[in-house]
N, C-alpha and C positions, 0 to 999 in steps of 0.2 A: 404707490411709492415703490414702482418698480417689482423686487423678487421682494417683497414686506407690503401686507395686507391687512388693516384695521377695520372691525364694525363693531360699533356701539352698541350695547346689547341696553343699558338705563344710562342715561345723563343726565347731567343739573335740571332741568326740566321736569322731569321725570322724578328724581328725589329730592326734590327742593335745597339742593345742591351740598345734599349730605354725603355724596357719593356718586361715581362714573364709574361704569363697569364695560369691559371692553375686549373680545376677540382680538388674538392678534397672531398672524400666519407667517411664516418664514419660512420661503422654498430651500430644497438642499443648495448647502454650501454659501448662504448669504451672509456674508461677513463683509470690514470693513465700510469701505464708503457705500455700502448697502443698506446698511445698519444705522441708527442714530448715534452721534459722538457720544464717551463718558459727557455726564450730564448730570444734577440733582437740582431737585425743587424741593418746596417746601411741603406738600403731599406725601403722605405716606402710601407705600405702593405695596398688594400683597398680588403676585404671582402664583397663579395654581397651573403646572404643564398638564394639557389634555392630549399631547399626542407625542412623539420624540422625544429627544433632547435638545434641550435648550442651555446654549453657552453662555451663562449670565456672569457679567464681571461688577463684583461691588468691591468698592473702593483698591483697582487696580488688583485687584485676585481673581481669576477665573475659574470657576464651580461648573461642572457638568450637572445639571438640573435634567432628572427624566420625569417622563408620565407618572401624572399621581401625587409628585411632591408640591409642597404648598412653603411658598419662602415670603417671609415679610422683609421688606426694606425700607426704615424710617425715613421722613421725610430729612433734606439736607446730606443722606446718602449718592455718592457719585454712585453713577452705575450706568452699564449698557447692555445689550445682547446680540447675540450673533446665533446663526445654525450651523457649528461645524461640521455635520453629519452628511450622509447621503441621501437623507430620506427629510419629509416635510415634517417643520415644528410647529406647535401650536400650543398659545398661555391664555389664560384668563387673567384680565389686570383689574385688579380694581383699586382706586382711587379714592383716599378721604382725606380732607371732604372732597364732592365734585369740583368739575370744572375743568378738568380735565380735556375734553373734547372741545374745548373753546380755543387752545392752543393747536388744535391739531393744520390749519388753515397753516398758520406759519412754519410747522415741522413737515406739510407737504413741499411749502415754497423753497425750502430747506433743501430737500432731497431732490426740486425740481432745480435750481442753483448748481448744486453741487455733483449731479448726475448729467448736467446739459441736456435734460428731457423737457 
């Protein structure tokens, strides 16, 4: 997905689709149409940053998220993120219940649309 890089660490599969857990990298400066649009589903999402800062926008407010902090965002929350920084970011997502990675086919076609890649 371009400068944004996702690997499934457990999926539906995996936990009988209580849960998807999931790597996800963002080289410096990946913002915008790099990024996924605001967005919400019905899963609840809890974010833990293991490297950077991570620019996360819930429900049109923007929170400078560092290394070590752990944010929970209810399912039916708009939200997106970006790397405003100079240097690489990196979250841990995890998803309940799973199922998560069953969308991810469509959110690549997504950014392969809308990047002309």
């Amino acid at each position: 997905m371009g400068p944004l890089s996702a690997v499934f660490k457990a999926d539906t599969d995996e936990t009988g689709s209580r849960v998807s857990v999931s790597e996800w990298w963002l080289e410096p400066e990946t913002r915008g149409a790099d990024c996924p649009p605001p967005h919400a589903h019905p899963e609840d999402h809890v974010f833990y940053v293991i490297e950077g800062v991570l620019a996360l926008s819930l429900e049109d407010a923007w929170h400078s998220v560092e290394a070590g902090t752990c944010i929970f965002i209810p399912g039916g929350t708009e939200h997106t993120f970006e790397n405003h920084s100079s240097s690489r970011a990196g979250f841990i997502n995890i998803n309940v219940p799973g199922g998560f990675e069953r969308d991810l086919p469509s959110i690549v076609q997504w950014f392969k649309d809308n990047k002309g890649e």
